[in-house]
C-alpha positions in Angstrom: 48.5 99.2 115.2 45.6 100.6 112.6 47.6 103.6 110.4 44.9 106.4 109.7 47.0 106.2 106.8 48.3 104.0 104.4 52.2 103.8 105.8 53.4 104.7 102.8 51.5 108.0 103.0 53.0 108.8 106.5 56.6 108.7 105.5 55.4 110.8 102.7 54.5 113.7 105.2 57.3 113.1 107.0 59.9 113.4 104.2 57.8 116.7 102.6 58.1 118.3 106.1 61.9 117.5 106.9 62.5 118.8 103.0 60.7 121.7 103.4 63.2 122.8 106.1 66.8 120.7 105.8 68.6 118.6 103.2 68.3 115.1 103.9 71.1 112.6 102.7 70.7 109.3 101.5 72.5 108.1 105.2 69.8 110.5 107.4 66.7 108.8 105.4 68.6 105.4 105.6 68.6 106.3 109.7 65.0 106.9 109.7 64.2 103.8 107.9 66.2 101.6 110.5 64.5 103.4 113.3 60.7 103.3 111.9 59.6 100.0 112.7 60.8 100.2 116.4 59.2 103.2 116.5 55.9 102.3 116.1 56.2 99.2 118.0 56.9 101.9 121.3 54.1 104.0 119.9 51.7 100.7 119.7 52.5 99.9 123.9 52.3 103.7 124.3 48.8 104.6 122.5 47.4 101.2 123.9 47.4 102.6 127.5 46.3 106.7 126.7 42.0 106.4 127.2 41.9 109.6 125.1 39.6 108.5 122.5 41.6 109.7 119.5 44.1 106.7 120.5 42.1 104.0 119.1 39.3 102.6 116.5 37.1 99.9 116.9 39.2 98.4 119.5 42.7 98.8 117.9 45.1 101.1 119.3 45.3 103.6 116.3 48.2 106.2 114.6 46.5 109.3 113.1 49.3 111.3 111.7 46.9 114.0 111.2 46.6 114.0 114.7 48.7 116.8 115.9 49.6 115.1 119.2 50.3 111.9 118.2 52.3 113.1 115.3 54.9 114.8 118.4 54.7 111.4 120.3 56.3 110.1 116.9 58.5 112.5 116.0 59.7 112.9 119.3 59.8 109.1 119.6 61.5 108.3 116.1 64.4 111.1 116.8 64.8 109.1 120.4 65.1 105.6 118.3 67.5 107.0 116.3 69.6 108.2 118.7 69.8 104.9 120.7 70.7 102.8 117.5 73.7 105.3 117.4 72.3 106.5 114.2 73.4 109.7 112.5 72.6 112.4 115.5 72.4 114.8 112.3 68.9 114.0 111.2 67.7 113.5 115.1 68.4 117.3 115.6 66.4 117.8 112.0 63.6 115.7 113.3 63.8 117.6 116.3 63.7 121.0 115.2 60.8 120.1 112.9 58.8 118.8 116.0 59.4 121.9 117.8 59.1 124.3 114.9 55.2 122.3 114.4 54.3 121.6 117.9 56.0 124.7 120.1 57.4 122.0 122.2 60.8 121.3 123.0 61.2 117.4 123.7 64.6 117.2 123.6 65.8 113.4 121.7 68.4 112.9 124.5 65.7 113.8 127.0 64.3 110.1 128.5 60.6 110.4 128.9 59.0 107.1 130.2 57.5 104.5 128.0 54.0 105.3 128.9 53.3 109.0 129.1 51.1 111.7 126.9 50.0 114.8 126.8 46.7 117.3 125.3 47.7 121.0 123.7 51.8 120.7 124.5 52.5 124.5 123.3 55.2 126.0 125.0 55.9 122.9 127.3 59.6 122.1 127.4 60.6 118.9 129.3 64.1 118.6 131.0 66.6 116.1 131.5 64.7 115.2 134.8 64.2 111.2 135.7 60.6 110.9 134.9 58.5 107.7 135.5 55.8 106.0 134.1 52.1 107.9 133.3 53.4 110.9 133.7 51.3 113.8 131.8 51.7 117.7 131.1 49.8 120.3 128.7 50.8 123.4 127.0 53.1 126.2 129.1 54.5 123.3 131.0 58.2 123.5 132.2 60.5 120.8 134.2 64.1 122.4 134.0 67.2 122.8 136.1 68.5 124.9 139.0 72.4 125.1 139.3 72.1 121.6 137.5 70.0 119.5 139.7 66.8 117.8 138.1 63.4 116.7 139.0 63.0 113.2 139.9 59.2 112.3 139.4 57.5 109.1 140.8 54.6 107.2 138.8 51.4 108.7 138.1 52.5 112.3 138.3 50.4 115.2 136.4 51.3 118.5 135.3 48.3 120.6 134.3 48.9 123.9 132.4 51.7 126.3 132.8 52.7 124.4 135.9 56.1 124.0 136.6 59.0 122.0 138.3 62.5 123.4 138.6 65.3 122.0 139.9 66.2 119.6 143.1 62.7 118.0 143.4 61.3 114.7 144.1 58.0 114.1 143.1 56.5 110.8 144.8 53.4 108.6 143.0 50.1 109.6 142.9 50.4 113.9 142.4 48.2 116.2 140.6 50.7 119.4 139.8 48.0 122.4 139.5 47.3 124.9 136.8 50.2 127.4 137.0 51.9 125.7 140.3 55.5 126.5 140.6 58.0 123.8 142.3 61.1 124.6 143.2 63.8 122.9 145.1 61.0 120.9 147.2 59.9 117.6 147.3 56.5 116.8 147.2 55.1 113.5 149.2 52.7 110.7 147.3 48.9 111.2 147.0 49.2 114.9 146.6 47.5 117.9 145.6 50.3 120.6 144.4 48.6 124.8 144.5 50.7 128.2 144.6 54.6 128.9 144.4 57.4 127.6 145.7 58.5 128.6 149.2 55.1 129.0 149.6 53.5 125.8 148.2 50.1 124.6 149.5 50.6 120.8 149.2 47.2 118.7 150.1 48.0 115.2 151.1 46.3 112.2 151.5 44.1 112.9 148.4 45.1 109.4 146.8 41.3 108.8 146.0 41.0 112.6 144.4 44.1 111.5 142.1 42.8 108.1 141.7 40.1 109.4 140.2 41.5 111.9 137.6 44.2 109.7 136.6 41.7 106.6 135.9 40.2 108.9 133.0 43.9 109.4 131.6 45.4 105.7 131.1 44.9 102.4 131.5 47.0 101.1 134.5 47.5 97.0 134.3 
């Protein structure tokens, strides 16, 4: 992976952002440095499928920490590390809070979002504990939540466009394009589909597999 930045540079940002909001002890910054390298390694496989331009240089997949996006794929990312290595869950919340305070998203660290997945202008999105699957995308006002505890289960290839949302006992098959300010709830919604309106009164188009094809093609690459 090509750094926008010399490396040392980026931890640098990091550090004057999580100090301009919490203490950090000597443990919470040891945490972070046994997380980082694992991080990036995710963030390498991640960026290396996302066609948005801004991912790579010159044919290298590339981290841009000046990239607003990217920098909440790594945040969100390095808070996830650390919480798997059973690190200090202390500075995962910190890491947290600073992604949300910068990006006005809520991706929770405990929250399991697949290993490929992105998203463009993620304001106000907040993404449940829901199963999610890979290349899955959403953009700013996006919600996936819970209703009396039950969570979405998404297939592959599943795209949320802005301030759409899913809520609640839903599965999602492969291949759907989630409209600009849908609303799921408590309905499942078949393969190859086009999702419009409001739960109960979804209009669901399916067998558009080539219309989905064709907008997720300019998304990621798919091996």
């Amino acid at each position: 992976m090509r750094f926008a930045l010399p490396e040392n540079e980026v931890r640098g940002q990091l550090n004057r952002q999580l100090a301009s909001l919490f203490p950090i002890s000597d443990k919470e910054a040891a945490a972070i440095d046994g997380a980082w390298s694992a991080t990036f390694d995710r963030l390498e496989e991640r960026f290396s499928r996302i066609k948005n331009k801004y991912y790579s240089r010159d044919g290298e997949t590339l981290f841009d920490p000046l990239h607003g996006c990217q920098w909440t794929h790594f945040l969100y990312t390095l808070s996830n590390e650390i919480y798997h290595r059973g690190g200090m869950r202390s500075i995962s919340d910190k890491i947290y809070s600073l992604n949300r305070a910068l990006s006005s998203a809520d991706l929770y660290y405990e929250v399991e979002l697949p290993d490929f997945f992105t998203f463009d202008h993620p304001l106000g999105a907040v993404m449940g504990r829901a199963d999610y699957s890979n290349f899955f995308t959403f953009s700013q006002g996006c919600t996936v939540g819970n209703n009396h505890g039950a969570y979405p289960r998404f297939g592959e290839r599943v795209f949320m466009l802005s301030n759409s949302k899913v809520i609640g006992d839903c599965a999602v098959g492969n291949n759907v394009v989630i409209a600009a300010n849908a609303y799921v709830k408590d309905q499942d919604i078949p393969s190859n589909s086009l999702v419009f309106g409001e739960s109960p009164n979804l209009i669901i188009k399916e067998s558009h597999k080539a219309t989905v094809d064709a907008h997720a093609e300019g998304v990621f690459v798919y091996e």
